[in-house]
DOSE-584681 format. One record per residue (C-alpha): residue number from 1; x, y, z. Coordinates in steps of 0.1 Angstrom, whole numbers, plus 5000, padded with zeros to 4 digits. Each point is the difference from the previous one (the first is absolute). Layout:
BEGIN
   k    X    Y    Z
 NUM    X    Y    Z
...
This chain:
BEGIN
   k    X    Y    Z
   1 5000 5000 5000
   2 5010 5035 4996
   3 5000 5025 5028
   4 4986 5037 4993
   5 5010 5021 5026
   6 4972 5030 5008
   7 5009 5034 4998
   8 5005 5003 5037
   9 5027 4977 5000
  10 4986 4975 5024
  11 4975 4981 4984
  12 5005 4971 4977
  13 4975 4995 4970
  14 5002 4964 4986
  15 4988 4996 4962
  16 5000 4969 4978
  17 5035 4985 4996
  18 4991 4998 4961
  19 4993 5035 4996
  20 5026 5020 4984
  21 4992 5037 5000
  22 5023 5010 4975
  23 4979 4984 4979
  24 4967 5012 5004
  25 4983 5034 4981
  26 5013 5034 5015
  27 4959 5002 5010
  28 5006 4970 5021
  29 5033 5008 5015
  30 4979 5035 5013
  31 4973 4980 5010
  32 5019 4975 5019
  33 5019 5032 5015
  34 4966 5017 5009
  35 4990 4969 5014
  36 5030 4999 5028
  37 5000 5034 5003
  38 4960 4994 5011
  39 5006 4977 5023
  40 5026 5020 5020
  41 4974 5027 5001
  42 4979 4972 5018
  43 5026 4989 5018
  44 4996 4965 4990
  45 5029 4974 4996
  46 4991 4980 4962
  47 4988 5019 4968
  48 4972 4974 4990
  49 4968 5007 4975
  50 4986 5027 5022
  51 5027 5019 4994
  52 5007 4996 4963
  53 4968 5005 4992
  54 4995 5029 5014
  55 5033 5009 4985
  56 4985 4995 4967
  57 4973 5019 5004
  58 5017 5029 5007
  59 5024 4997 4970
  60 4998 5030 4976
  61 4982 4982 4969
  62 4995 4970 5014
  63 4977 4977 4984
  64 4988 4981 5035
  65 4973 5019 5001
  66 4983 4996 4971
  67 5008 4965 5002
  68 4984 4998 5031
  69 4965 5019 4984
  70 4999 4976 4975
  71 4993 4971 5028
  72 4978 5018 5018
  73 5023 5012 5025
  74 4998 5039 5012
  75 5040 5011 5004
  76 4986 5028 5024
  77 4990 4971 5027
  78 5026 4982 5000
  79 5022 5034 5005
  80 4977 5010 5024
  81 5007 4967 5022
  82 5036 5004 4996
C-alpha cells in the first residue's frame, strides 16, 4: 500500500496499492487532492468516497453533476449532507 501523508503532517491516508497517480487525468490528480485536502478540514484520518465525491462535485467543469441528474440524483443533496 501507499502512504499519503495529510497536509498536517501527522495523518496517514492509505490508497490502493495499484493506483499510480502519475497516471491518472490532471482532473483526477485535483480531485484526489481536493479529496485529502477535505478530509483534513474534517479532521478525519482516510480520504474514502465521501470525500472524493464531494471533491468532484466541486471541481470547476466537472461532469459529476450532471451525471448524477441523469440518474435521478440531486448533486445539491448530496452536498448538502456533506
Amino acid at each position: 500500500m501507499r502512504a499519503f501523508p495529510l497536509l498536517d503532517g501527522k495523518s496517514a491516508v492509505i490508497i490502493f496499492s495499484c493506483m499510480q497517480t502519475d497516471r491518472l487525468t490532471i482532473k483526477a490528480q485535483e480531485a484526489l487532492q481536493s479529496a485529502r485536502q477535505i478530509a483534513h478540514n474534517r479532521s478525519h484520518q482516510e480520504v474514502d468516497g465521501e470525500h472524493l465525491l464531494a471533491a468532484m462535485l466541486e471541481q470547476a467543469d466537472s461532469l459529476t453533476p450532471a451525471l448524477l441528474e441523469k440518474l435521478g440524483v440531486s448533486s445539491e443533496k448530496i452536498s448538502a449532507n456533506n
